[in-house]
C-alpha positions in Angstrom: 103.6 89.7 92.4 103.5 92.7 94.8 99.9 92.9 97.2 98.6 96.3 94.8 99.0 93.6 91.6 101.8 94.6 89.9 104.7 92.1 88.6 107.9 92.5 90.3 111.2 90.6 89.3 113.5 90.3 92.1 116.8 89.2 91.8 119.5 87.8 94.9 123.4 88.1 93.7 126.1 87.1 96.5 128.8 89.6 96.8 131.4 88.0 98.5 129.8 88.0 102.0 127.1 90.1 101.7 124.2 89.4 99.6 122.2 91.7 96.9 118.4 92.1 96.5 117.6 93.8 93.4 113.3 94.3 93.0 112.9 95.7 89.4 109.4 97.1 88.1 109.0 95.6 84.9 106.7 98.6 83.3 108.8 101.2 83.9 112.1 99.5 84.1 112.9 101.2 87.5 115.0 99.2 90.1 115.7 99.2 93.7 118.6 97.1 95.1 119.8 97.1 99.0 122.8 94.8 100.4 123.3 92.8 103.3 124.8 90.0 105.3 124.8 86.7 103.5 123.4 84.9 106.4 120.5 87.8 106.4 117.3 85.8 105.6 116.4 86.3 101.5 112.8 87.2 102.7 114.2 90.0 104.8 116.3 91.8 102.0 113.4 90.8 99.5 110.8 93.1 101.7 113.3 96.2 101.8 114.0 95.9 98.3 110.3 95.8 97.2 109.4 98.6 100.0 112.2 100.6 98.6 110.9 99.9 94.8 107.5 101.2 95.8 108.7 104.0 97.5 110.0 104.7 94.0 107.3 104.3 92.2 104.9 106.2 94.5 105.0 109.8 93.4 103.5 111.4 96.6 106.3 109.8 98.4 108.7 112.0 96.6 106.9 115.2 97.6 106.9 114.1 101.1 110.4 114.9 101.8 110.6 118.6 100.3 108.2 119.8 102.8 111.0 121.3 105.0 112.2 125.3 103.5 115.8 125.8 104.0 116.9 128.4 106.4 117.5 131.8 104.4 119.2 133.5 106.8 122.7 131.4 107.1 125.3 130.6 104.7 126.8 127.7 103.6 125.2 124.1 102.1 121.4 122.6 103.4 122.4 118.7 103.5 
């Protein structure tokens, strides 16, 4: 259960040395997974996957990256 009150599954699958943290939000069926060592500490990868799964879930934190206009004067691709 996340500190806002909302259930969150969280899953740990090893990947040969590295280990997988997958936080799903069981309302909307959205996940968020990150990888790391296997000798990372579970309650490490556990915190980035469930910051990563509210990042998701938070819609103002979608808008807060397409604040910046690209440049109209050059050519080529914004990255």
């Amino acid at each position: 259960m996340s500190p806002d009150g909302r259930a969150i599954y969280l899953e740990f699958v090893q990947l040969g040395n590295s280990l997988k943290a997958t936080a799903v939000d069981p309302e909307s069926g959205i996940e968020a997974s990150v990888l790391g060592p296997l000798s990372a500490p579970r309650a490490d990868l556990q915190a980035l996957a469930v910051a990563k799964l509210k990042r998701l879930l938070d819609p103002d934190a979608q808008r807060k990256g397409q604040t910046k206009t690209p440049p109209k004067s050059r050519r080529g691709i914004v990255v």
